[in-house]
N, C-alpha and C positions, 0 to 999 in steps of 0.2 A: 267799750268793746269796739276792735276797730275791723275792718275789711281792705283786703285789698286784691282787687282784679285786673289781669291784664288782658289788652287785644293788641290785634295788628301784628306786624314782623313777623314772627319763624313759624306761630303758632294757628295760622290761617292758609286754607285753602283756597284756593281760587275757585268761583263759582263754576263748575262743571266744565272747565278748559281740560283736564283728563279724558272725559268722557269722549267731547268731542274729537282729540287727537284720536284714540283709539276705532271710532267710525269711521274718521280720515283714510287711518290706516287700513283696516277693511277692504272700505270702497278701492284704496287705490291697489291693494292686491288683487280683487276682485276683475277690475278693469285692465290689470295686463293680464292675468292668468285669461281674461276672454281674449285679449290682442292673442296672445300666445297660439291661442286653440284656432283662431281664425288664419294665423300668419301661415301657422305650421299646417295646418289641417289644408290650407287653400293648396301649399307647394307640394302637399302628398297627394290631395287630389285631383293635381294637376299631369302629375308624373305617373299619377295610374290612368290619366284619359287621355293625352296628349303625351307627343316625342316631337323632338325637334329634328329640320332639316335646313340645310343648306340648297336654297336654287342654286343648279349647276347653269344655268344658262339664261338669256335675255328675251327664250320666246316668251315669255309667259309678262311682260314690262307692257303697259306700266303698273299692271295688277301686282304682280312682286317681281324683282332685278335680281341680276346676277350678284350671288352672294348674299342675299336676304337670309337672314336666321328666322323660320318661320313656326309656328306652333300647328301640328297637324294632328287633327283628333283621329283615335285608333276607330275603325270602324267597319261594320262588314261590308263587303261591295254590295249586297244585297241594297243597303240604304242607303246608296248613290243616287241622286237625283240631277236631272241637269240645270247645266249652270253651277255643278261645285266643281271647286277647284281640286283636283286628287292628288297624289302621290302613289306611282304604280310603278310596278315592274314588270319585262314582257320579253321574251324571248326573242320576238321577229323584234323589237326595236331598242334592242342594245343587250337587254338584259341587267339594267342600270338602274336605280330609282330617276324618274323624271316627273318633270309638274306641266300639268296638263288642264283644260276646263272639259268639260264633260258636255257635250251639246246634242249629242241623240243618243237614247238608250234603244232595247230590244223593240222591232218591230217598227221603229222612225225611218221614214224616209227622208233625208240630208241632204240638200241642194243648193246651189250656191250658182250663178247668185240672178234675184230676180232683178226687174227692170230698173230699182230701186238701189242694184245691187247688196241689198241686203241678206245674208245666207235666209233660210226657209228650213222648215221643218214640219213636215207632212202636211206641205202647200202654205203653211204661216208663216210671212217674214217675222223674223228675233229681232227687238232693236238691242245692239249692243256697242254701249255707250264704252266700256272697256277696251274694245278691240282699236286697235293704230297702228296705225306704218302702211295703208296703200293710199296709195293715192286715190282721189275723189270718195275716199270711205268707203271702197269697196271691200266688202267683207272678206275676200279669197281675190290673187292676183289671177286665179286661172280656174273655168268653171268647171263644176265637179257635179256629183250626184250618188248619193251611194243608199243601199236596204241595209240598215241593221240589222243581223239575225237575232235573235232569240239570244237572253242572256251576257248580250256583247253591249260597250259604251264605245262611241265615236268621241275623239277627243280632237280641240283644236287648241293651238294658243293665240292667247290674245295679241302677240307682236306677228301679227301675220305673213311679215312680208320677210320674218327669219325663221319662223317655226317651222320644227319638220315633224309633223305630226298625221294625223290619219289619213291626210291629202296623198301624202308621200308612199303611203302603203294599199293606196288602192287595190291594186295587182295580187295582193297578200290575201288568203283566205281570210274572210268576214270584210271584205273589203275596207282594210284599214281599223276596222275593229277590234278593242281585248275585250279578252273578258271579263267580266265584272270582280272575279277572285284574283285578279291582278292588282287590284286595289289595297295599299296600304293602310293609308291613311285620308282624310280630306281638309286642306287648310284651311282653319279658320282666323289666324291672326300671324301678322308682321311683329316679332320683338327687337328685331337691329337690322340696320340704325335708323330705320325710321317706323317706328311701332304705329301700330292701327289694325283695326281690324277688318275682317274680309265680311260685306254684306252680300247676300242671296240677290242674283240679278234679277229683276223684276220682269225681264223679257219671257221668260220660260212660265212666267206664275199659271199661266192661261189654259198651258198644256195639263194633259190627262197625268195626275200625281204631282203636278205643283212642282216646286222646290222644296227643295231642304230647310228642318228649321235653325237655327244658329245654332253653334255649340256652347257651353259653360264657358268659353276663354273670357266673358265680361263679367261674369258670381265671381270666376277663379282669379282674377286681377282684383277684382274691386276688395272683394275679402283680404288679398294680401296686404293692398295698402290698408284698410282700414284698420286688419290685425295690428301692425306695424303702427297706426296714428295712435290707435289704443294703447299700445306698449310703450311709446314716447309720453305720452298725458299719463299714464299710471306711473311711470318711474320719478317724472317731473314731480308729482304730487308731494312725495314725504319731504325732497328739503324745499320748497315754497311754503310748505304749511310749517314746517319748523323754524323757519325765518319768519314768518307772519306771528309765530306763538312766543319768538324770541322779543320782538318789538311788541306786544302785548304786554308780555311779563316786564320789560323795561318802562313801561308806561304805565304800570299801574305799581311800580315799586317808587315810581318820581312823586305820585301823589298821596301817599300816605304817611302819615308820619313815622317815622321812624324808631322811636322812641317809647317807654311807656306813660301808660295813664292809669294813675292811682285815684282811686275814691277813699275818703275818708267818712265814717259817721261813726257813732257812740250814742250809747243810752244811760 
């Protein structure tokens, strides 16, 4: 009586290279469907808290320039703090969107400038490191003093020695003042052409209500790129791993035999 068995060639599986591909595959849908929800989810939650603007002018340089594409979060003026940068509109001052910094709210007294010529703020010199263009770093070319009433923001720009800003409207009821519901928006980041973001000037921190805290523009960038690095590594995955299982499967067909192998016995 004789026997005869085969192995090797058509009739063999490879140890668990299926299994593995199919986790591969998985994982790598897995990780762009997250890039996906991050990419997408960052640009819709971007487009419900923030609108973009155009600076129309150079007061407000070198904190943002003429023509800066900026991101400004939607916000009540109620949560205007000084030291943010705004986007407002106003009837006594064009009736235009303009960008302005915010340097005394309801009930500040603003004055400019002490011996230091530093501006002041119910008697506390501000340093601000932001503000250029007078000469000797005098905060205002020409000295000023004004009460903020009740519910009003004093705004100045950082290019002081071209901004026409609350200085200019002294004479104007609230002396130079809008109102806080004149507020649009308040910027918090540059995206063209020179992107960065806007920090909270540390001069105000001292005063009664601090500053403002940052907006989401650093969750809402960073999610997008990392959506997007996710979506790149999850798409890359299926053919790296299919060129790795191809040189696999090539590699283990060179060392086998090809051939069969018979056993022979008898009783």
């Amino acid at each position: 009586m004789s026997g005869t068995g085969r192995t090797g060639g058509t009739g063999r599986t490879g140890p668990g290279n299926g299994g593995h591909g199919r986790l591969g595959s998985v994982l790598s849908g897995l990780v762009v469907a997250v890039g996906c929800a991050l990419f997408l989810g960052g640009f819709v939650w971007g487009a419900v808290e923030y609108r973009p603007y155009t600076v129309p002018t150079d007061s407000m340089s070198p904190t943002v320039r003429a023509g800066d594409r900026v991101l400004a979060q939607r916000i009540s003026g109620d949560a205007v703090r000084r030291g943010d940068v705004v986007v407002f509109r106003d009837k006594q001052w064009g009736d235009s969107p303009m960008v302005k910094r915010v340097v005394g709210v309801g009930g500040d007294k603003v004055a400019c400038c002490d011996p230091g010529g530093r501006l002041t703020v119910n008697g506390r010199p501000i340093a601000e490191p932001y503000a250029a263009g007078l000469p000797g770093g005098r905060a205002s070319g020409a000295d000023f003093d004004a009460t903020v009433p009740a519910g009003q923001l004093f705004l100045l720009g950082d290019q002081r020695n071209v901004s026409l800003d609350s200085r200019v409207h002294l004479e104007d009821p609230g002396q130079g003042s809008v109102p806080r519901s004149a507020v649009d928006a308040r910027v918090d980041a540059v995206i063209w052409p020179s992107p960065g973001f806007l920090g909270r000037p540390a001069g105000f921190a001292a005063l009664p209500g601090g500053v403002s805290q940052a907006g989401p523009a650093r969750v809402l960038v960073g999610a997008v790129v990392l959506g997007a690095v996710l979506i790149m590594v999850g798409a890359a995955y299926g053919p790296v791993a299919e060129r790795r299982a191809k040189r696999r499967r090539a590699r283990g067909g060179a060392g086998r035999p090809g051939g069969r192998v018979t056993a022979r016995g008898g009783v």
